[in-house]
C-alpha positions as CSV (number, residue, x, y, z in Angstrom):
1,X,0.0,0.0,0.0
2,X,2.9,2.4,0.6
3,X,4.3,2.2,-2.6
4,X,1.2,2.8,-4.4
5,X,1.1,5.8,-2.4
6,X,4.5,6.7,-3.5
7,X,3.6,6.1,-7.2
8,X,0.9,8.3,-6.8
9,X,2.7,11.1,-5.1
10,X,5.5,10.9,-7.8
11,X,3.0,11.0,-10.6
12,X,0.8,13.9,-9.2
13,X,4.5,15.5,-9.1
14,X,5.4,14.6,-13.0
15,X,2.0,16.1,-13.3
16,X,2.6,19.3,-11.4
17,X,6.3,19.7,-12.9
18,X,4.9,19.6,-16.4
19,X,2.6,22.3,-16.0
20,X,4.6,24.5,-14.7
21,X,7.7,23.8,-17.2
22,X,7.6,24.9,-21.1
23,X,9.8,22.1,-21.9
24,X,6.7,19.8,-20.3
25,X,6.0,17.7,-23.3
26,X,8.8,15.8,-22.5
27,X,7.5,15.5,-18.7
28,X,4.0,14.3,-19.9
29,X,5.2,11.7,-22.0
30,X,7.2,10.3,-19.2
31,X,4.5,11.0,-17.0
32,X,2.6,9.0,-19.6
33,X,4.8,5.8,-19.6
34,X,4.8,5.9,-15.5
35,X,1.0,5.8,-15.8
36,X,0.9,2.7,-18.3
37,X,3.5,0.8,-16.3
38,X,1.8,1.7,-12.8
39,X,-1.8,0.0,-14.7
40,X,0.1,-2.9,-15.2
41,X,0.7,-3.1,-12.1
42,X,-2.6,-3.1,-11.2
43,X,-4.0,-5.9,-13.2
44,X,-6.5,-7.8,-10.5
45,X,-9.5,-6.6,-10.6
46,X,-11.9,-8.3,-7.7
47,X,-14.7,-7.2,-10.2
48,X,-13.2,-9.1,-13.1
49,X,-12.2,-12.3,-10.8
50,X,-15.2,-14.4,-12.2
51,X,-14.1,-13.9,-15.2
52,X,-10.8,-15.4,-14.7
53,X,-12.6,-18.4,-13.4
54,X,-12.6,-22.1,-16.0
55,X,-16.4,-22.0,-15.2
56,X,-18.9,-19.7,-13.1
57,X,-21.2,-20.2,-10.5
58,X,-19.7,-23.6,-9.3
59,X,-21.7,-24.5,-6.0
60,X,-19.5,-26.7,-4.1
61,X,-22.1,-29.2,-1.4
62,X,-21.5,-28.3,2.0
63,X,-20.8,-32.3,2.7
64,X,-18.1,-32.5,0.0
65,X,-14.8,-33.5,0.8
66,X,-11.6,-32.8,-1.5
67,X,-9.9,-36.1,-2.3
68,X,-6.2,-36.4,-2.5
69,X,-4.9,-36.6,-6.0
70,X,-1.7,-37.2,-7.7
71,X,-0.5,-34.7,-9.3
72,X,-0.5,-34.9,-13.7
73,X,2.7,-32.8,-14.7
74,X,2.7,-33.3,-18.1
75,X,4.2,-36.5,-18.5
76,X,2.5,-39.6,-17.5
77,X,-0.1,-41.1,-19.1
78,X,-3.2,-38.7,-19.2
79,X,-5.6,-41.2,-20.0
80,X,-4.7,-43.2,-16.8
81,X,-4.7,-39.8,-15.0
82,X,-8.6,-38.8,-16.1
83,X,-9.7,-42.3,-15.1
84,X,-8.1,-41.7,-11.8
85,X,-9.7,-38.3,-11.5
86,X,-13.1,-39.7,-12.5
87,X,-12.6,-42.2,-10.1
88,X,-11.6,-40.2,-7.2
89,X,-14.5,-37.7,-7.9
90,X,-17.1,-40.4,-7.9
91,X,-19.0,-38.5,-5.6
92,X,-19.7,-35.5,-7.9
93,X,-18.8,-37.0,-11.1
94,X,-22.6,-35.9,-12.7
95,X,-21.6,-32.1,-11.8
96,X,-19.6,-31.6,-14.7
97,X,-18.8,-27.9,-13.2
98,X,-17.3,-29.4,-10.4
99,X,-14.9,-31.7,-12.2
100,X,-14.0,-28.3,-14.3
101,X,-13.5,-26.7,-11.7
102,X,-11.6,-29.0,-9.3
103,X,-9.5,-30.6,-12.0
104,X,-6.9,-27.7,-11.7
105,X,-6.2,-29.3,-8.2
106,X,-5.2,-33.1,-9.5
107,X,-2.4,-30.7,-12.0
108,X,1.0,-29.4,-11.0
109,X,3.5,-27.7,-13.1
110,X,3.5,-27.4,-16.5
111,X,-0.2,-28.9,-16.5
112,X,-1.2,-26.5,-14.3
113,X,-0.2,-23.7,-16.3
114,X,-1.9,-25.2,-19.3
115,X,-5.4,-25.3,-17.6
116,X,-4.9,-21.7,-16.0
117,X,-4.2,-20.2,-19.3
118,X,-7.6,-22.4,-20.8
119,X,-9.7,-20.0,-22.8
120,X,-13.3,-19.9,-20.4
121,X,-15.0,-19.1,-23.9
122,X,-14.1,-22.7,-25.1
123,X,-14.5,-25.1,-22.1
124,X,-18.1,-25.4,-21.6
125,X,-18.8,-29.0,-20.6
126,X,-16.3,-31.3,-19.1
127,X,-15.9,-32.9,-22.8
128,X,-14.7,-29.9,-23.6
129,X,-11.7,-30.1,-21.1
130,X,-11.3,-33.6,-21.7
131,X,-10.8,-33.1,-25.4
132,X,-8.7,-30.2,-25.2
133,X,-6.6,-32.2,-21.9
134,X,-6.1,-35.1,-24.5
135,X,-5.0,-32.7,-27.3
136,X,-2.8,-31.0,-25.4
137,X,-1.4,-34.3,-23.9
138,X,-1.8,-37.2,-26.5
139,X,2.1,-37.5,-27.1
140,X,1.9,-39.2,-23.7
141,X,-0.2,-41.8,-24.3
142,X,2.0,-43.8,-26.1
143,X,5.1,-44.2,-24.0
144,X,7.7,-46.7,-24.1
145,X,8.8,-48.7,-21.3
146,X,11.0,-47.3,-19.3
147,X,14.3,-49.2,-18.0
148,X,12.5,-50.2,-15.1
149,X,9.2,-51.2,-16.3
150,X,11.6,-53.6,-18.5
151,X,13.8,-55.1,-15.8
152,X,10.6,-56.3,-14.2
153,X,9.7,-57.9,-17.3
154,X,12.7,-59.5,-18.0
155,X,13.0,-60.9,-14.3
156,X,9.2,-62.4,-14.9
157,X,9.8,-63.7,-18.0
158,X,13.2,-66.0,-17.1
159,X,13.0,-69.3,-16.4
160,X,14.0,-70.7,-12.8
């Protein structure tokens, strides 16, 4: 709050200097550019918070109870991970605003950014994220094994 109030007192002073100077042109323009990078400052709107939101007017039920998830990161399967979703929301899984709305909270990096920066023009129903998670995503789907995954299977597959 105190360096807002600064900015403000330094731009009514820009303001004041430029009035009073011949050479203020100069002084307004700057006085200009102070002004459009203090608005980007500036940039959350509590008005305009809905409209950041995936979806709007999500009613959460008093009795509901945030499952655990593991978190999708942009590299595991993300079929597997939308079954486990699914299946860890069984309790709300015919409120597809919910699922919207919650599924920010089974991603963490990189997925996480993709879903914040999700259009809320073009994810209506929860087919709509689905498809666009799956788009976004589908070079997962088929992995190879990993080194791992193929020691096990060569240890299984041996003969005693």
């Amino acid at each position: 709050m105190d360096n807002l109030k600064e900015e403000v007192a330094k731009l009514t002073s820009l303001l004041e200097q430029a009035l009073r100077d011949k050479s203020g042109l100069n002084k307004l323009v700057a006085l200009e550019q102070r002004l459009r990078a203090f608005k980007g400052i500036c940039l959350y709107d509590p008005i305009k918070a809905a409209e950041m939101c995936l979806v709007s007017n999500v009613v959460i039920p008093k009795k509901f109870k945030m499952p655990e998830f593991i978190k999708y990161t942009g590299t595991q399967c993300p079929i597997t991970h939308l079954k486990a979703y699914c299946n860890k929301m069984v309790e709300v899984v015919d409120d597809e605003k919910l699922l919207i709305h919650f599924f920010q909270d089974s991603l963490s990096d990189t997925a996480l950014t993709w879903y914040i920066r999700l259009n809320n023009t073009k994810v209506k129903k929860w087919k709509d994220l689905v498809d666009a998670f799956m788009r976004q995503y589908k070079f997962n789907i088929y992995m190879g094994p990993d080194r791992l995954s193929l020691q096990l299977w060569r240890r299984t597959t041996r003969s005693p």
